[in-house]
Structures are given as C-alpha cells and as structure tokens.
C-alpha positions in Angstrom: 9.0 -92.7 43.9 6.2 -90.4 45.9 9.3 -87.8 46.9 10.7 -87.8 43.4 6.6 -87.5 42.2 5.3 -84.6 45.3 8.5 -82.6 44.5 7.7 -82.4 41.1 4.0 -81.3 41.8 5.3 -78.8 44.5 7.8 -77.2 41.4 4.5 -77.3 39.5 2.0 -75.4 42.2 1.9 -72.1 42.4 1.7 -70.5 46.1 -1.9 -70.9 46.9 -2.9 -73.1 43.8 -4.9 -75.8 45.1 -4.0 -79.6 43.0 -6.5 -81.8 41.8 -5.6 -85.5 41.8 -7.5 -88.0 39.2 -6.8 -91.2 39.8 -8.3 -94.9 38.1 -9.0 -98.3 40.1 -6.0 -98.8 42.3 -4.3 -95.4 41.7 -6.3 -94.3 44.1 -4.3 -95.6 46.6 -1.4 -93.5 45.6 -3.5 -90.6 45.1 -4.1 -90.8 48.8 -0.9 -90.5 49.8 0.1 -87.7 47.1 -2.8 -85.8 49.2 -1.9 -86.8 52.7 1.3 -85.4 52.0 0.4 -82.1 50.1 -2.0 -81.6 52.8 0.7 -82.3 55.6 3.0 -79.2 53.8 -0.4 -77.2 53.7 -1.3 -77.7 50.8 -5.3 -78.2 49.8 -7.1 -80.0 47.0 -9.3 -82.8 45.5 -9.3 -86.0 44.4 -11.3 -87.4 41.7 -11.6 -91.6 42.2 -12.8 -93.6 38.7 -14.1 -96.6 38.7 -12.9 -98.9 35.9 -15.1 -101.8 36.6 -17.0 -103.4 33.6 -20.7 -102.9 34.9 -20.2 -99.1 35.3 -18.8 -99.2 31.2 -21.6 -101.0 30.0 -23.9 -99.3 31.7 -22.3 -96.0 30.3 -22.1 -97.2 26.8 -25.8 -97.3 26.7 -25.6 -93.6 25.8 -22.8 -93.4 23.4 -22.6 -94.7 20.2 -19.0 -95.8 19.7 -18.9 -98.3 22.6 -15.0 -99.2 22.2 -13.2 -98.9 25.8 -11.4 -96.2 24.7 -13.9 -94.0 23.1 -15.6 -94.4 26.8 -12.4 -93.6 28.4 -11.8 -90.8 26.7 -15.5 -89.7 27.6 -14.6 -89.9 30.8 -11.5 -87.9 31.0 -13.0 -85.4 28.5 -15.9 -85.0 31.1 -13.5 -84.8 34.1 -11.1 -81.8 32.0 -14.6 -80.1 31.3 -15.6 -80.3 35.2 -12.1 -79.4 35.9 -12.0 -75.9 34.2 -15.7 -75.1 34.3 -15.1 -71.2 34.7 -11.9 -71.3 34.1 -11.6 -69.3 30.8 -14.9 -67.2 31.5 
C-alpha cells in the first residue's frame, strides 16, 4: 500500500512543494516511512505526530466548553490547518 500511497502524493507535489505529514497515535509509524521515502527521491518536509492519549484530552478539555471527543478532535485539526497555512493567503 506505501507505493500505491507515495505515488499518489508525488502526482499531488508540485516540483519543489515541500509535504507535510499529520499523523495520530500509531500512524505515525507510517508517516515515517511516507517521509523516509519522499526524502530518499529528494523530497523535503514535516511531520506533525498527535497524541491521542486520554490524559492529554482531559487536560485539553479544561479549556473548551463542549468536551465531547470530537469537538476536541476537531480543535485539534482545526489548530493544525490554521498552523499549517499561517501566511499562506496573506
């Protein structure tokens, strides 16, 4: 599945666009060998690890007031997205 997965991201990348990986729990473990191999054809990026483990959620939902897992997921991607194109649009 990684071939059928890295050539669709290398149809996706633009010459010199750099990917960005975001990966949850044990995806990160795939992510790091979508990198390896985009770095082995020259390619160069990031990846971004989360941490699904309950202590991290409840200590998040202190701050939020719909604590439901998926309003706090959604935090989380929504504050990855806005990291993620800081700048982009200016």
């Amino acid at each position: 599945m990684l071939p059928i997965t890295l050539q669709v991201l290398e149809d996706v990348l633009k010459d010199g666009m750099e990917f960005v990986i975001v990966a949850y729990s044990a995806g990160t473990l795939v992510a790091l060998e979508m990198a390896k191999a985009l770095e082995e054809k020259g390619r160069i990026g990031k990846i971004i690890a989360l941490d699904g483990a309950p202590a991290l959620f409840s200590a998040m939902s202190l701050t939020v007031e719909d604590k439901s897992r998926g309003n706090l997921e959604n935090l989380v991607f929504a504050g990855i997205h806005d990291t993620l194109l800081k700048g982009t649009y200016s």
